[in-house]
MOPAC internal coordinates of N, CA, C and O (Angstrom, degrees):
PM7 1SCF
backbone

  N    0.0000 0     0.00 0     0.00 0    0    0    0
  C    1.4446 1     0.00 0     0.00 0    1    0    0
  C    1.5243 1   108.79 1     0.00 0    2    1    0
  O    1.2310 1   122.91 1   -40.81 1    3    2    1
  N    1.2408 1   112.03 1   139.19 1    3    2    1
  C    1.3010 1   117.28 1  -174.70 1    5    3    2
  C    1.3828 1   114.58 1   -92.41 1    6    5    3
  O    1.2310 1   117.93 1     0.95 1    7    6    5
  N    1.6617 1   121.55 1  -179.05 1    7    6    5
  C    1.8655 1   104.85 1  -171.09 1    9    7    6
  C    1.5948 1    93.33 1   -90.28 1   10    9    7
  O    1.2310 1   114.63 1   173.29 1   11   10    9
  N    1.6882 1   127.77 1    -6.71 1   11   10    9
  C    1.2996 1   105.03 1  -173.49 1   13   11   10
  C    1.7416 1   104.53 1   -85.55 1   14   13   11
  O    1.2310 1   128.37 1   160.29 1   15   14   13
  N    1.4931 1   101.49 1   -19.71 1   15   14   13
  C    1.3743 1   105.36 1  -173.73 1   17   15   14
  C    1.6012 1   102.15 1   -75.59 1   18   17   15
  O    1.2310 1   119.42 1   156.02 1   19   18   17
  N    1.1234 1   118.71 1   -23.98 1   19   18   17
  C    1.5393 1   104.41 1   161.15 1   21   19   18
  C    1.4617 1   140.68 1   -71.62 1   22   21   19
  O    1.2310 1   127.61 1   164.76 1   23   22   21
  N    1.4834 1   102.96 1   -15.24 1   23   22   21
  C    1.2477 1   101.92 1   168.61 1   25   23   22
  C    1.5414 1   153.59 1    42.93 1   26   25   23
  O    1.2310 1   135.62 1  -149.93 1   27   26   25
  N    1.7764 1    87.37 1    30.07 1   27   26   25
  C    1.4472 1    96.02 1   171.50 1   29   27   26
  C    1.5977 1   113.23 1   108.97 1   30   29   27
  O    1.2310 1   127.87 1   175.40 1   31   30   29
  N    1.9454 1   102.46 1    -4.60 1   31   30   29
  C    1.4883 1   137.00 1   175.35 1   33   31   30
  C    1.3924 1    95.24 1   -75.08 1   34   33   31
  O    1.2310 1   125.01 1   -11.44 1   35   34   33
  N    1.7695 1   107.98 1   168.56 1   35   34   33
  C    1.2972 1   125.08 1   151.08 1   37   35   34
  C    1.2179 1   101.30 1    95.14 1   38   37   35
  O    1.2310 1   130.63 1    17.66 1   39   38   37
  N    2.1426 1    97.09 1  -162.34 1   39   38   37
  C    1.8845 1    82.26 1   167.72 1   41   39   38
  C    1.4657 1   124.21 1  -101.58 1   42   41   39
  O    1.2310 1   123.13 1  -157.46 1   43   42   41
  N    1.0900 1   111.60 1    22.54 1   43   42   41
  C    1.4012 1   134.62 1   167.49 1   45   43   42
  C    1.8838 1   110.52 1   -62.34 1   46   45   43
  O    1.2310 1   124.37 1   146.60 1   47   46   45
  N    1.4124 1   109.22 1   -33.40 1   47   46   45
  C    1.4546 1    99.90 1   174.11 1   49   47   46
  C    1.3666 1   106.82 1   -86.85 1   50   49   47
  O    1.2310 1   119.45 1   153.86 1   51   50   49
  N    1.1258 1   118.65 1   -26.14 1   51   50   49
  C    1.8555 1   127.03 1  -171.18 1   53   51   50
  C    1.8003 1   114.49 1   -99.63 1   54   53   51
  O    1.2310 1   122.61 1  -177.06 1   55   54   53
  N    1.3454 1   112.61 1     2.94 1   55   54   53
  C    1.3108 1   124.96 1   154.00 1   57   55   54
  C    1.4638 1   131.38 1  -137.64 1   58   57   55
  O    1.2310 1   125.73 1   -26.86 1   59   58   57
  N    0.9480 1   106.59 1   153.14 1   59   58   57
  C    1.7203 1   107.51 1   177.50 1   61   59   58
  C    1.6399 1   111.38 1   -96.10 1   62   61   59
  O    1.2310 1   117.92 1   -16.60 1   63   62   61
  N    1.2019 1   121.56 1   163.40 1   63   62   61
  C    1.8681 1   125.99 1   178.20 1   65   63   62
  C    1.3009 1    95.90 1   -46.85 1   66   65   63
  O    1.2310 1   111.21 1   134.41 1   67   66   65
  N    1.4410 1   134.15 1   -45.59 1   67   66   65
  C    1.6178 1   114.21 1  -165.29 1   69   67   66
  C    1.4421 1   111.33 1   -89.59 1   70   69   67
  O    1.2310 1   122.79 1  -176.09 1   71   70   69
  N    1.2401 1   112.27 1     3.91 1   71   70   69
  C    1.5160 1   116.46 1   179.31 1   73   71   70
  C    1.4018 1   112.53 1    86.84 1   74   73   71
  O    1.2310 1   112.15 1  -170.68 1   75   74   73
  N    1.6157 1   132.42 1     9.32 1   75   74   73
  C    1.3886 1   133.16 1   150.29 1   77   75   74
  C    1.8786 1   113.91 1   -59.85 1   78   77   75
  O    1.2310 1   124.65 1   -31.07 1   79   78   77
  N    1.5611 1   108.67 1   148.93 1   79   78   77
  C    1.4966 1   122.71 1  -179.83 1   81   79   78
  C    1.9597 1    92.96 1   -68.73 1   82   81   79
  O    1.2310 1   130.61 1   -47.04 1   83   82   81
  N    1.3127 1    97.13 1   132.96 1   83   82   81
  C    1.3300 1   117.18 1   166.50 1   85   83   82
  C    1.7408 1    99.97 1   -92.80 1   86   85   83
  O    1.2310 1   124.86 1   -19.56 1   87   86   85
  N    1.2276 1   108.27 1   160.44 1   87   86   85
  C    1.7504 1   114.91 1  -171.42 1   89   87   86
  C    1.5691 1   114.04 1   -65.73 1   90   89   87
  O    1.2310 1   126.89 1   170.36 1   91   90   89
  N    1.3459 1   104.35 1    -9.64 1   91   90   89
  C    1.5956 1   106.44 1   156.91 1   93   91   90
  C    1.1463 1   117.13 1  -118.52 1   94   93   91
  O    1.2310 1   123.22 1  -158.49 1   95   94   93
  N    1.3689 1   111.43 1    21.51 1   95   94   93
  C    1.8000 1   119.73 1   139.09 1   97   95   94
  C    0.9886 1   119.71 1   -75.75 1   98   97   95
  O    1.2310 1   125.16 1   109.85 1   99   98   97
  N    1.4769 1   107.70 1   -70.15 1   99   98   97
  C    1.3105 1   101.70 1   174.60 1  101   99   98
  C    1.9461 1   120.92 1   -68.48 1  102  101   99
  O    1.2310 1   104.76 1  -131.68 1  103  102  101
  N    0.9171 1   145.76 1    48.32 1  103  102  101
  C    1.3763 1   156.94 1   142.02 1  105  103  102
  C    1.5741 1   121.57 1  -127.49 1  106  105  103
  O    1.2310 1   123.32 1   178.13 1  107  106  105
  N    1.2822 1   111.24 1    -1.87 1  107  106  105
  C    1.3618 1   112.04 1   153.68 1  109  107  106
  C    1.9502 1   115.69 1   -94.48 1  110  109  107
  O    1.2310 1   125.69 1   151.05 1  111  110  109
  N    1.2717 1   106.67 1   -28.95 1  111  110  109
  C    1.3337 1   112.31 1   175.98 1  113  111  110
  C    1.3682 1   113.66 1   -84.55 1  114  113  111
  O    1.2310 1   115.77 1   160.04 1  115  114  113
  N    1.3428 1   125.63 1   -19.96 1  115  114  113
  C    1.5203 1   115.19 1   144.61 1  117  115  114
  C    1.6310 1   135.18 1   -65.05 1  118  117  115
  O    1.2310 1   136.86 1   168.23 1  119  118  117
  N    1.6447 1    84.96 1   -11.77 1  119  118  117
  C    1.6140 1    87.17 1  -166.69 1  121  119  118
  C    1.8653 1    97.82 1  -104.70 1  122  121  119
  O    1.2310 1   125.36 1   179.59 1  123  122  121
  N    1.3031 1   107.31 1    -0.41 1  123  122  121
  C    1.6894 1   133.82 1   169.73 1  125  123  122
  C    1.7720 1    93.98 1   -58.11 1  126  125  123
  O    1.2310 1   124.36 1   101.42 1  127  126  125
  N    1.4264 1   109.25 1   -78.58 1  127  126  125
  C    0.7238 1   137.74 1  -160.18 1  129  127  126
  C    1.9643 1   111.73 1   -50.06 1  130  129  127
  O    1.2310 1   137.32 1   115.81 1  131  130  129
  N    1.1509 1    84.05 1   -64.19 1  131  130  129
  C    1.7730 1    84.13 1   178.45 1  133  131  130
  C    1.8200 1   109.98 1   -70.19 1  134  133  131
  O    1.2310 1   128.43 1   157.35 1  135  134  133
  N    1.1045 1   101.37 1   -22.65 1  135  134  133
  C    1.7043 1   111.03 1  -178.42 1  137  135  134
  C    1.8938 1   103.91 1   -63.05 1  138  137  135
  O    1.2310 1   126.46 1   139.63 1  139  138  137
  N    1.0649 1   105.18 1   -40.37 1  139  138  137
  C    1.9181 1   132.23 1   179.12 1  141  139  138
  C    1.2510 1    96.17 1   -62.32 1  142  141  139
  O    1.2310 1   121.43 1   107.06 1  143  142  141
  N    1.5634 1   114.87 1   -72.94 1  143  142  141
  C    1.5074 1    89.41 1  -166.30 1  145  143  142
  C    1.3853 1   120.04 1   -68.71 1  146  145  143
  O    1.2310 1   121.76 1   167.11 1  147  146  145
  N    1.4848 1   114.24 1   -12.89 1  147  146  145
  C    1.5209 1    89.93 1  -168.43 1  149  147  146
  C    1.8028 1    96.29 1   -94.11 1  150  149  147
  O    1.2310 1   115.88 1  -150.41 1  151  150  149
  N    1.2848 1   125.43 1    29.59 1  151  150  149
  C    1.5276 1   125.39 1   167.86 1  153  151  150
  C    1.0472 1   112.26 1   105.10 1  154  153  151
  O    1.2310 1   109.33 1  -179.09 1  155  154  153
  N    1.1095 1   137.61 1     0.91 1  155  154  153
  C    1.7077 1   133.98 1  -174.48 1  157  155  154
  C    1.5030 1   112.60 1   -66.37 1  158  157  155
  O    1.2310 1   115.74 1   -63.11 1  159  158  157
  N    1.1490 1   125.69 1   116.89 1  159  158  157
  C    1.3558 1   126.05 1  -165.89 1  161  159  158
  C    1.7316 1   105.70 1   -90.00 1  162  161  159
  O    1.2310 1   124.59 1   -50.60 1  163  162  161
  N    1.3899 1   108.80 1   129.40 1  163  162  161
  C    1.5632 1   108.27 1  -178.07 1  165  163  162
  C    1.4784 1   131.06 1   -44.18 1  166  165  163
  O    1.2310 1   108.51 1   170.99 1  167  166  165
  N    1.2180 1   139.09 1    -9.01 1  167  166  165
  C    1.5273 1   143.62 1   160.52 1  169  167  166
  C    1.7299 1   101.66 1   -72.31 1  170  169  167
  O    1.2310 1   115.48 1   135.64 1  171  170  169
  N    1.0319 1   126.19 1   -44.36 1  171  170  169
  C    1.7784 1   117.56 1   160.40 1  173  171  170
  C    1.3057 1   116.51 1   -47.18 1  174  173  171
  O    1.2310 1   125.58 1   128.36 1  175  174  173
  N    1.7156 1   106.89 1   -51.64 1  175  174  173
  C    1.4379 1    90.41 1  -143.90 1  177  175  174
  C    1.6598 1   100.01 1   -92.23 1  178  177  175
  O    1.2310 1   127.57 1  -179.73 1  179  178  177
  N    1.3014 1   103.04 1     0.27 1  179  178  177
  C    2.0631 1   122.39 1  -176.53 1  181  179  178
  C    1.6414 1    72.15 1   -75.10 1  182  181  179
  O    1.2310 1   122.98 1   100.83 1  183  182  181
  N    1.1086 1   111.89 1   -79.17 1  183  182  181
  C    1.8730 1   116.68 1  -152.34 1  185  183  182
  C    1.7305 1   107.28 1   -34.96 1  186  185  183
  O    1.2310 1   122.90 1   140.09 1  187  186  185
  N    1.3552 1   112.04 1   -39.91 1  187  186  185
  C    1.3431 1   125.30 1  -168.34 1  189  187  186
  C    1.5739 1   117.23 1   -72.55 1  190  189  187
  O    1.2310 1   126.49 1   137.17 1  191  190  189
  N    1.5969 1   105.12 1   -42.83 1  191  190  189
  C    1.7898 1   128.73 1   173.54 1  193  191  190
  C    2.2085 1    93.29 1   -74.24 1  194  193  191
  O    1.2310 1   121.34 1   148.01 1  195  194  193
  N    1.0144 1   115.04 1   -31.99 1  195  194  193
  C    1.5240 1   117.65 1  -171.10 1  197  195  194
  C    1.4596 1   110.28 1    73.06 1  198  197  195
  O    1.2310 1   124.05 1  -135.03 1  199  198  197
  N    1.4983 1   109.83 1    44.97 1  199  198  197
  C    1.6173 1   119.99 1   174.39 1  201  199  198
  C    1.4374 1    99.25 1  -118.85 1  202  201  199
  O    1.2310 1   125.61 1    -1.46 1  203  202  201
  N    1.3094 1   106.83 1   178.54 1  203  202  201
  C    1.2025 1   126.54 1   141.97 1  205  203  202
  C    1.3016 1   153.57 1   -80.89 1  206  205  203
  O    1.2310 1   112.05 1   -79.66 1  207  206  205
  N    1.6867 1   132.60 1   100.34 1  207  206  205
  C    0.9540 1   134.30 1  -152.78 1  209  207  206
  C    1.5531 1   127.78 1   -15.29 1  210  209  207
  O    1.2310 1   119.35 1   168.30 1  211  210  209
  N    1.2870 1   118.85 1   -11.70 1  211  210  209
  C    1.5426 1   117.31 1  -154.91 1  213  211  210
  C    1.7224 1    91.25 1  -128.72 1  214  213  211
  O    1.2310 1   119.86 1   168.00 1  215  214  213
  N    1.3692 1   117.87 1   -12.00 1  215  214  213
  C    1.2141 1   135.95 1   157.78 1  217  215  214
  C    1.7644 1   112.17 1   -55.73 1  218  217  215
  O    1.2310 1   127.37 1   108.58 1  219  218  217
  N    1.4770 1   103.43 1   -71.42 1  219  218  217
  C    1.6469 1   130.81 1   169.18 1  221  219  218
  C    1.5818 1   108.23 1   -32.22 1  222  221  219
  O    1.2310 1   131.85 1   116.72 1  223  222  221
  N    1.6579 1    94.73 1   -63.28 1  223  222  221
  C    1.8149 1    92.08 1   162.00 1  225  223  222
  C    1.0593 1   140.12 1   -47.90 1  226  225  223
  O    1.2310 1   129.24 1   150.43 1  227  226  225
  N    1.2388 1    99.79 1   -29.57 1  227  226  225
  C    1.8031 1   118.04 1  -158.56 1  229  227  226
  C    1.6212 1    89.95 1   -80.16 1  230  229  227
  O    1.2310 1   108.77 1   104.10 1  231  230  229
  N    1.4757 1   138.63 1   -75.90 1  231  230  229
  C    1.1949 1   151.17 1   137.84 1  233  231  230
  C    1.5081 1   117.09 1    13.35 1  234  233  231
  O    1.2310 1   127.22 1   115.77 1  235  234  233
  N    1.2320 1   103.72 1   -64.23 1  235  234  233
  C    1.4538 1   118.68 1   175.50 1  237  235  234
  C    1.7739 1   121.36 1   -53.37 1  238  237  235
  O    1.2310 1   132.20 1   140.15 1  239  238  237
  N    1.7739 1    94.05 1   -39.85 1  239  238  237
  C    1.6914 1   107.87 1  -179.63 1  241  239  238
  C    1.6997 1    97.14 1   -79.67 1  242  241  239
  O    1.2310 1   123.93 1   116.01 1  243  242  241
  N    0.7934 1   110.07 1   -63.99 1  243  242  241
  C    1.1855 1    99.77 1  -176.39 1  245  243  242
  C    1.6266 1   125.46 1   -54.50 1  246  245  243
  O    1.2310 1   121.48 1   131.78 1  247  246  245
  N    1.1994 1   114.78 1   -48.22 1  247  246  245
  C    1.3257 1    85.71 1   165.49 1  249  247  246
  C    1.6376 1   127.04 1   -69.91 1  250  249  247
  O    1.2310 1   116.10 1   153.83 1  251  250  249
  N    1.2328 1   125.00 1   -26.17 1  251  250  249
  C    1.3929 1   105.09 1   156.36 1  253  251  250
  C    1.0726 1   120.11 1   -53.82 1  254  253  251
  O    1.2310 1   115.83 1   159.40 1  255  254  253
  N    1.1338 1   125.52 1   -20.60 1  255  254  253
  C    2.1185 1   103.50 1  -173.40 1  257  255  254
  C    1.3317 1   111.73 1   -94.89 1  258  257  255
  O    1.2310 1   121.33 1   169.80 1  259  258  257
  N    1.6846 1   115.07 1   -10.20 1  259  258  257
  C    1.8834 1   134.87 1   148.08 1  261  259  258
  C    1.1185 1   112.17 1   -24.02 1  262  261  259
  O    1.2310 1   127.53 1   103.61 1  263  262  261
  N    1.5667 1   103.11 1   -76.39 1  263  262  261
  C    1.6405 1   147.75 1  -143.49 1  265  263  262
  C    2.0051 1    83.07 1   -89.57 1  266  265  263
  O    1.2310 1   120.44 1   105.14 1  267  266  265
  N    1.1290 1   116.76 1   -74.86 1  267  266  265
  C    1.9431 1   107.14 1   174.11 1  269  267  266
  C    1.5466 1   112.84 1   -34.81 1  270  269  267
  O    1.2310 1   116.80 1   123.24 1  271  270  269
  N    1.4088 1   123.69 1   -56.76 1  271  270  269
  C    1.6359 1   126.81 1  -175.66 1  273  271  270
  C    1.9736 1   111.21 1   -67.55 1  274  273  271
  O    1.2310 1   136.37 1   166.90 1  275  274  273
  N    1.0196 1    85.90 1   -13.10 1  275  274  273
  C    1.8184 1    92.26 1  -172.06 1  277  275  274
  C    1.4720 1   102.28 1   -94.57 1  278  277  275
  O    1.2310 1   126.82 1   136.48 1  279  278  277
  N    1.4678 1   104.48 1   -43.52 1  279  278  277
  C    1.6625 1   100.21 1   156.31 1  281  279  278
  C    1.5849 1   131.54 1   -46.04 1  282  281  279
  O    1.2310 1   128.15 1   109.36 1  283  282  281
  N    1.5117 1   101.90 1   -70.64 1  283  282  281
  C    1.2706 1   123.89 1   169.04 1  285  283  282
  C    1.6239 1   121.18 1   -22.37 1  286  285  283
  O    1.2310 1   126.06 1   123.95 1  287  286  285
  N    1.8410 1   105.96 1   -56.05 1  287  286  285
  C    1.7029 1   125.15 1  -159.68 1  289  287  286
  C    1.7648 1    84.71 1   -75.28 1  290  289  287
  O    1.2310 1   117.41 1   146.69 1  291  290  289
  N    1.8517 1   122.53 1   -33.31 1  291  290  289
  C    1.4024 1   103.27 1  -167.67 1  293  291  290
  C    1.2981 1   111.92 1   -93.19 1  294  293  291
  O    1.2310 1   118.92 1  -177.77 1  295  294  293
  N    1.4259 1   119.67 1     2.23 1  295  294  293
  C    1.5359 1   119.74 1   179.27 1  297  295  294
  C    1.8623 1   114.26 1   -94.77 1  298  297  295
  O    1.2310 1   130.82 1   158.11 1  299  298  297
  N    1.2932 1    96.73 1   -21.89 1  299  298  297
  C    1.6599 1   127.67 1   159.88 1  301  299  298
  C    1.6786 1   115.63 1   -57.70 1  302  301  299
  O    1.2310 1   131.21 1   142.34 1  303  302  301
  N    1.2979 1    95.96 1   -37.66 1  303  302  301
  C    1.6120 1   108.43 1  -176.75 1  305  303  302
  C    1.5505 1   108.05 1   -90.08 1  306  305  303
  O    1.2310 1   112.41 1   169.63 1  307  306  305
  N    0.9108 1   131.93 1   -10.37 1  307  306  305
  C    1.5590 1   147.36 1  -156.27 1  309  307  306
  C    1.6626 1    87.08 1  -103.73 1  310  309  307
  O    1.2310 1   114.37 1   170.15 1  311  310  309
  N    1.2224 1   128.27 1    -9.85 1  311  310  309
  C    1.4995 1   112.03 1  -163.70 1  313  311  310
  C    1.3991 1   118.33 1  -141.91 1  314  313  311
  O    1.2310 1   120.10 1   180.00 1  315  314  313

């Protein structure tokens, strides 16, 4: 498959060239996240995003360490 035949697929929509979450990174890695706790095991939720499981992960870390620093900068601001 080619990148035009992907079309905006893969992890090309859920990352950028430097490896920051694009805005459907970050809304698939929120949707990582709640999908996890309630048990969804990563070969679903890869199949569902149309990545690869280690992709899904990848996504997943990163937006937690987003979602941790965004915490962090407003609990920083609180003081």
């Amino acid at each position: 498959m080619t990148r035009d035949e992907l079309d905006g697929e893969g992890p090309d929509r859920y990352l950028t060239a430097d490896g920051m979450l694009t805005a459907d990174g970050d809304d698939a890695g929120r949707w990582l996240d709640t999908e996890r706790a309630r048990g969804a095991d990563w070969d679903t939720l890869a199949d569902t995003l149309e990545v690869h499981p280690r992709v899904a992960r990848h996504l997943h870390t990163l937006w937690c360490a987003a979602r941790d620093r965004a915490a962090d900068e407003a609990q920083h601001a609180l003081f």
